[in-house]
C-alpha positions in Angstrom: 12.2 -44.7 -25.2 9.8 -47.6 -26.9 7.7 -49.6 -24.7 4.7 -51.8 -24.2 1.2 -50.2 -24.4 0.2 -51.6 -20.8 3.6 -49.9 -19.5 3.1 -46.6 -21.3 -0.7 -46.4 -20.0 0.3 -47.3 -16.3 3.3 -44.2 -16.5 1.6 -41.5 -18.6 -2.0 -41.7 -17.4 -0.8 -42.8 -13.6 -3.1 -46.0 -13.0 -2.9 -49.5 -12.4 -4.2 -52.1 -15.1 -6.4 -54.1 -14.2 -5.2 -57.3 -15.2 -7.8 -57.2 -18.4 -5.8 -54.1 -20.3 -7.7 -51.1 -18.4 -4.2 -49.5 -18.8 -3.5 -49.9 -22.1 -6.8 -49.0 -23.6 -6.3 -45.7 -22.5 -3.6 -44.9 -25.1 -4.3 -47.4 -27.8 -5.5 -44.9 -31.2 -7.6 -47.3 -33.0 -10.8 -49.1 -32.7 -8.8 -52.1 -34.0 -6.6 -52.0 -31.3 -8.6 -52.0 -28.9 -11.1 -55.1 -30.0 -7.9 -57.0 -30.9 -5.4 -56.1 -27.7 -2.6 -55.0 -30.3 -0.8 -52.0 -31.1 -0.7 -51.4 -34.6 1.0 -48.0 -35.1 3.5 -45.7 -33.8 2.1 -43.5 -31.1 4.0 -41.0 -28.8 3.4 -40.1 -25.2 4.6 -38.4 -22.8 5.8 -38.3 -19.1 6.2 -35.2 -17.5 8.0 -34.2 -14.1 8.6 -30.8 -12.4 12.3 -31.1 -11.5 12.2 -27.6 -9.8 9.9 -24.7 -10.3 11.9 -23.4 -13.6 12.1 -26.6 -15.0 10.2 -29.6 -16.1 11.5 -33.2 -17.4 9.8 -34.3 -20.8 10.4 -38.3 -21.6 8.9 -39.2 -24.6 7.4 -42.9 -24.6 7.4 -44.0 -28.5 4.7 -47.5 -28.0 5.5 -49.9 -30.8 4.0 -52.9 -31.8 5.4 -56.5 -31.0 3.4 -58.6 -33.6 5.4 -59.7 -36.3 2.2 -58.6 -38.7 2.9 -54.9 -38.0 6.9 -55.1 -37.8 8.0 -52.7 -40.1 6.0 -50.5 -39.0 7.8 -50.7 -35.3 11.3 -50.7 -37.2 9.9 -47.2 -38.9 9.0 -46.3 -35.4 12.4 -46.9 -34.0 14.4 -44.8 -36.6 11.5 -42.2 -37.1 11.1 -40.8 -33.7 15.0 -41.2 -33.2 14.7 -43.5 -29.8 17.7 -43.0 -27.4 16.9 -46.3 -25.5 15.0 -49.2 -26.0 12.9 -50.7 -23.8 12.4 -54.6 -24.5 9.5 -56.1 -22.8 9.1 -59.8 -21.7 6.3 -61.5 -20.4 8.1 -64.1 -17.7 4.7 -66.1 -18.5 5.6 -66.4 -22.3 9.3 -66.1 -22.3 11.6 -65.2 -24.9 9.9 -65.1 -28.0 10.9 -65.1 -31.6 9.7 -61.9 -32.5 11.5 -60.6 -29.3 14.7 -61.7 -30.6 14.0 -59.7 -34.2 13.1 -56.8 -31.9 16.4 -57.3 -30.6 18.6 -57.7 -33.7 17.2 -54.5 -34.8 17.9 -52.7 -31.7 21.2 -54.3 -31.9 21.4 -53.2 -35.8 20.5 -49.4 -34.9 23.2 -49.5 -32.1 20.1 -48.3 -29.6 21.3 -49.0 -25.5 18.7 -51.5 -24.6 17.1 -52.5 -20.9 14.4 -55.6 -20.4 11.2 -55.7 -18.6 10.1 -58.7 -16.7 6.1 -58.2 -16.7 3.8 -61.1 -15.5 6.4 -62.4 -12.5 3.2 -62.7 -10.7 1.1 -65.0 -12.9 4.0 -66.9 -14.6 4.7 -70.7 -13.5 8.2 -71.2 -11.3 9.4 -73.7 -13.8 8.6 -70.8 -17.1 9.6 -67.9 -15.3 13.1 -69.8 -14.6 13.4 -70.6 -17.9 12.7 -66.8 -19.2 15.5 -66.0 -17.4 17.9 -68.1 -18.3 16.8 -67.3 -22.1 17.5 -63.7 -21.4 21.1 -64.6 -19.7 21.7 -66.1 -22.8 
């Protein structure tokens, strides 16, 4: 499963983010990444549930980056870790982006069953967060 870096923090390490990327700095790998806010690389973590006492549940989050600067390196991501569903992640503040459409058409291209995210309902303008949806309906 690929996700956001804020998203990955908040479900492998079990906290809230604080609005100023507490979350995410807690998995981002490079010094870079965490002055600049960006992931840059493929990193793997991992969620893991005791479904009885024999057996435990292992999801592995693949976080990929979302600027276009470091996109091949997300599309090597994607086929490298061998991803059985995407997750696409939109900020309902910023809507649909180009760069989310190329993360799309990729996903699309690889054939990978997709879901979307709605993050930032609670800070995005009525008018914007309206039109995000209606983007993503389309």
């Amino acid at each position: 499963m690929v996700h956001n870096s804020t998203l990955t923090g908040i479900l492998t390490k079990d906290v809230l983010d604080n609005g100023r990327g507490s979350a995410r700095s807690l998995i981002l790998k490079h010094p870079h990444e965490q002055q600049t806010g960006r992931t840059s690389c493929v990193a793997q973590h991992f969620l893991r549930k005791n479904i009885n006492l024999e057996m435990e549940k292992v999801i592995n989050l693949v976080d990929l980056a979302g600027h276009e600067k470091y996109l091949k390196t997300t599309i090597s991501g994607i086929t490298k870790c061998l991803v059985d569903y995407t997750g696409l992640i939109i900020g309902a503040n910023m809507g649909v982006l180009r760069m989310t459409m190329e993360h799309l058409t990729v996903i699309m291209g690889l054939n990978i069953p997709a879901f979307i995210v709605i993050t930032k309902i609670d800070i995005a303008p009525k008018n914007i967060y309206e039109n995000t949806i209606k983007n993503i309906e389309k």
